[in-house]
C-alpha positions, -999 to 999 in steps of 0.1 A, spaced: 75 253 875 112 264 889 141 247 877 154 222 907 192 227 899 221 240 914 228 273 890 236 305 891 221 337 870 241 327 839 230 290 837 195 299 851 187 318 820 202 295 798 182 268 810 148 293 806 164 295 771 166 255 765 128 258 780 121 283 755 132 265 727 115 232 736 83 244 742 87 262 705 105 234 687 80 204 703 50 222 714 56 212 750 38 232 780 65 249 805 59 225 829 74 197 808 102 215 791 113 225 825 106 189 839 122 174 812 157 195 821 155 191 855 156 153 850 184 152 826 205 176 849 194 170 885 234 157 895 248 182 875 261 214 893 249 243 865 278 271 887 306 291 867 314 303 833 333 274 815 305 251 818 306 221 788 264 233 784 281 267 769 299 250 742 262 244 723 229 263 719 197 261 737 182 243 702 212 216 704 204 210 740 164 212 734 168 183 709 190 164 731 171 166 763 137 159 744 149 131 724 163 95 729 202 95 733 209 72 704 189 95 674 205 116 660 183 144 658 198 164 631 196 135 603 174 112 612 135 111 600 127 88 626 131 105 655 121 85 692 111 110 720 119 102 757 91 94 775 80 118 802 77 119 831 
């Protein structure tokens, strides 16, 4: 599965990264890491170098795509997953 965004090299790869990271983190296939950031980003032009995605790692964006917006990921025990798809 291709990402469905509007990037560019840079972001491309760091997206494979978030992927990457995902699938080791969660245990998710490809298909759903990549699925799961094309959903949280599909308005989101990925284009430049002083994008706000740069200012965190893949893992910090991994846990935030994967998870539900309100846990807090890196304290909490009981940690809600967003459904997908």
């Amino acid at each position: 599965m291709k990402f469905d965004l509007d990037t560019d090299a840079t972001s491309e790869a760091f997206c494979d990264d978030i992927a990457q990271e995902m699938m080791r983190l969660f245990g998710v296939s490809r298909e759903e890491a990549v699925g799961r950031i094309n959903r949280e980003w599909k308005d989101k032009p990925l284009i430049g170098d002083v994008l706000i995605i740069y200012h965190e790692t893949a893992n910090y964006w991994a846990q935030c795509i994967y998870h539900e917006e309100d846990v807090m990921w890196w304290i909490d025990q009981h940690l809600r997953v967003k459904p997908y798809p």
